[in-house]
N, C-alpha and C positions, 0 to 999 in steps of 0.2 A: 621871262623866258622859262617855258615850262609846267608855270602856274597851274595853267588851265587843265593840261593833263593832269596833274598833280591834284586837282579839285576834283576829277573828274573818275579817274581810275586809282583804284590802291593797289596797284603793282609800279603805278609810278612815282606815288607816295611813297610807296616803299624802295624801292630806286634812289631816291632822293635821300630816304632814312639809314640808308646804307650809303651812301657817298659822305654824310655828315659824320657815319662811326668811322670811316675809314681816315676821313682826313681830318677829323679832329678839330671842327668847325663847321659853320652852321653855310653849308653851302646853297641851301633851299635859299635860305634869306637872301644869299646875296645874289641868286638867281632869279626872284622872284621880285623885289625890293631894292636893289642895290648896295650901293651904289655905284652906277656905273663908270666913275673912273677908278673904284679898286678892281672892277669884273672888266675893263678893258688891258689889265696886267696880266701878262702871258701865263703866270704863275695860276693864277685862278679860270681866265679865261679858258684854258685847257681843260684841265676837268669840268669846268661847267658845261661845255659845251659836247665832252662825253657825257655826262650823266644824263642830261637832258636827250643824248642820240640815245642812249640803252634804254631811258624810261620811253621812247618811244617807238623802240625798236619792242619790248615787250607788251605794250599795249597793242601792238601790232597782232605779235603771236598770240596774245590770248584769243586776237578775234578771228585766229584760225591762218592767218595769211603765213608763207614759209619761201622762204626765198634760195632758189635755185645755186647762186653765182652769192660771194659778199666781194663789194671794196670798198675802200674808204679813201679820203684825199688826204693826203697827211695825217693827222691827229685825226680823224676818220678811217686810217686803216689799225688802229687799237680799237675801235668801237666793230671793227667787220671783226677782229679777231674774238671778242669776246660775241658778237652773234654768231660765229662759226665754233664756240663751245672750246677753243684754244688754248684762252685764258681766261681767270675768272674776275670779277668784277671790280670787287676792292680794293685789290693789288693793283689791278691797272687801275685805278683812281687816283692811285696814291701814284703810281710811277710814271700818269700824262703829268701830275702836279712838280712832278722834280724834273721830266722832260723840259715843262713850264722856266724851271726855275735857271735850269741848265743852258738852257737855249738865251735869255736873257741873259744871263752872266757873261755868255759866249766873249762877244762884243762890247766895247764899252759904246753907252749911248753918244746917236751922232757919228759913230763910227763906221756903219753900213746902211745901207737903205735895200728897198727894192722898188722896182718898176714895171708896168705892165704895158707890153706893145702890142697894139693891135693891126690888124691888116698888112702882118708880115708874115712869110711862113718862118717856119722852124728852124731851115737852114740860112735864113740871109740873118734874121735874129742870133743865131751862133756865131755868124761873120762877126756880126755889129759887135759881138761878148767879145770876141778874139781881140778886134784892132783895140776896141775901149782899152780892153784888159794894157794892152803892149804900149800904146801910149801913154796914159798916167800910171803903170806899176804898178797895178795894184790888181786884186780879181774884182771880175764879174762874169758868169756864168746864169746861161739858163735855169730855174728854177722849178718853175710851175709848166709844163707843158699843157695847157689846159685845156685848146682846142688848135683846130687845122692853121688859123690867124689871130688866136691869143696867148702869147707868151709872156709868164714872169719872170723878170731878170733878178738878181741877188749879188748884192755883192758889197765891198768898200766904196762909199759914199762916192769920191770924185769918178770911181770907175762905170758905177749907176748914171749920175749927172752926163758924162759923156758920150755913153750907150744913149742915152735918153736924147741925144744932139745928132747922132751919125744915125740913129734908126729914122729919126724925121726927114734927117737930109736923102736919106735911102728909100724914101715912098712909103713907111710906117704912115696909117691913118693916124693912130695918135700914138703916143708915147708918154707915159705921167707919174711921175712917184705916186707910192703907194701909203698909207700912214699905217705903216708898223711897228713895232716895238722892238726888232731887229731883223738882219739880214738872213732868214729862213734857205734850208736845201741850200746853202754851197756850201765851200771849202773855208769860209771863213767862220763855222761851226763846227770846227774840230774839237777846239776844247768840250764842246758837248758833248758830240758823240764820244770824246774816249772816257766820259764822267758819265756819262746816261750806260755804257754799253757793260759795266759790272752791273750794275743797277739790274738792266732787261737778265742778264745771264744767271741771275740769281733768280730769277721766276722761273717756275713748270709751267713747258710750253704742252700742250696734249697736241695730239694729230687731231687737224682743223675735222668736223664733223661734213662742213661744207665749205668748199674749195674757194679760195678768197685770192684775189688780184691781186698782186703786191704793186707798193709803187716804181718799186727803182729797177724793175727788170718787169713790169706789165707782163707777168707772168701768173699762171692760177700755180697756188702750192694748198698742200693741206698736212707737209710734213712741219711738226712743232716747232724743232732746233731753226729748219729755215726760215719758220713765220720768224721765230727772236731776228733773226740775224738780219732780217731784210728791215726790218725795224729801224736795227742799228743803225743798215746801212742808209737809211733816211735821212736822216739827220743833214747829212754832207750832200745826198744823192736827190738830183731832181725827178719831181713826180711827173710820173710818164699818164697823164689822165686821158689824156687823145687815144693812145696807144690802148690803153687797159680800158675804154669802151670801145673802140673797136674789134677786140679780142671775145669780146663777149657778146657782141654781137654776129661776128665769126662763129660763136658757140652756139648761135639761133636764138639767144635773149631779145625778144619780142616787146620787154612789160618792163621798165625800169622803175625804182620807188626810192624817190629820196626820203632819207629817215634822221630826222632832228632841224632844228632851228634853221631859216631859212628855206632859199628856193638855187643859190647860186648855180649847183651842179645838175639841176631841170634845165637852168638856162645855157649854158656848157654844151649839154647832152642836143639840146635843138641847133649848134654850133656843127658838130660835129656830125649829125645823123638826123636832119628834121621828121624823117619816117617814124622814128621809134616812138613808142607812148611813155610817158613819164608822168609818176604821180608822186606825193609828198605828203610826210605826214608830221607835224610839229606841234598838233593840239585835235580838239575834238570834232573839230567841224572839215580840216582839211585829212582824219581818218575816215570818216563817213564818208565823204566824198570819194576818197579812194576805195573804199571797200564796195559803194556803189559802183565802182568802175571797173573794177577786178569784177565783181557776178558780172556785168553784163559781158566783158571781154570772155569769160569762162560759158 
């Protein structure tokens, strides 16, 4: 993961050489080399897969490209805030890696899961969270809004399992655990957020240079204190991604560009709005690609 840009540009070399001083370990290697069940631990998985969006968010910009609108999908709205100039790189290296650590702790393992339902809208998916929740005592709540008929759910273990029973019986095309490492965006990640929320309040946030989507009110802000606070409010609060490209598209966003490892939120975005154009850049041959696609569109 990374590699190739890393072989390829020395801004992302250097990207890399700065995520290794900040966090006090050789993060190249285990992005590059593994192995992959310590880079599947929320702990490390987090920053690697900022460092890796930022080295390829600046091989971007050197090659001229600048983007309008930023958002990110969770732990991708710290990667828009430091390309929106917000916050600076190192610190947030350091503060997705204790996000990481915070967010695992939250929960003890086994104790929460999450699930992803397809082919239901928004609101019969909230129903499903509500009765789950009331019957077994326990939470599950919406998640991931992530398109118009993909919703991820979060919650205490038996309360996921039973969403995952009433959504099938309710016409859900499918319903399926998800393998995570804990139960992300609900309420049963408080101890996180009130252990991550000194952490963010102790960073200088700057007014965003350009205006960036938050997730939990799909709203564009570029004021700093509120980029911190919407952060915070992540943690517990579900990402509104339906909502926040529709909004930007609302804003006349024609050209969308996913930036770092993967293609998930390309696939999301044809979910949600098949018209719009979306390109991706994760190494040297899918920047080419898009930068031939940007001249021609320009």
């Amino acid at each position: 993961m990374g590699r190739d840009l890393a072989l390829a540009f020395p801004i992302a070399r250097q990207t890399f050489e700065e995520a290794n001083d900040a966090l006090g370990f050789d993060l190249a290697e285990l992005c590059f080399n593994g192995p992959e069940e310590q880079l599947r631990l929320t702990e490390f998985t987090q920053p690697a897969i900022f460092t890796v969006s930022v080295a390829a968010l600046r091989v971007l910009s050197a090659a001229g490209a600048a983007a309008d609108y930023l958002a990110g999908h969770s732990l991708g709205e710290y990667s828009a805030n430091v390309a929106a100039g917000a916050v600076e790189f190192a610190t947030t290296a350091r503060t997705v890696r204790r996000r990481g650590q915070l967010m695992q702790e939250a929960v003890p393992a086994g104790q929460g899961a999450m699930a992803a339902v397809l082919g239901m809208q928004v609101a019969a998916v909230v129903a499903v969270c509500q009765d789950a929740s009331r019957e077994v005592g326990a939470p599950v709540e919406p998640a991931n809004m992530n398109a118009p008929e993909q919703t991820v759910i979060s919650g205490a273990t038996a309360a996921v399992e039973r969403a995952i029973v009433l959504a099938k019986e309710r016409g859900a095309k499918r319903a399926v655990m998800l393998q995570v490492s804990a139960p992300f965006h609900c309420s049963l990640m408080q101890p996180a957020r009130d252990a991550l929320a000194p952490v963010l309040e102790g960073i200088a946030f700057s007014p965003a240079k350009t205006p960036v989507v938050v997730n939990v009110d799909a709203k564009l802000m570029t004021d700093g204190p509120e980029l911190r606070d919407a952060l915070i409010r992540q943690v517990t609060g579900a990402v509104r991604w339906t909502e926040s490209m529709q909004l930007l598209i609302a804003q006349g966003v024609t050209t969308f560009v996913e930036v770092g490892p993967g293609k998930v939120l390309s696939g999301l975005l044809r979910q949600i709005d098949r018209s719009q154009k979306c390109g991706q850049v994760e190494d040297p041959a899918s920047l080419e690609k898009l930068l031939a696609a940007l001249a021609v569109s320009q």
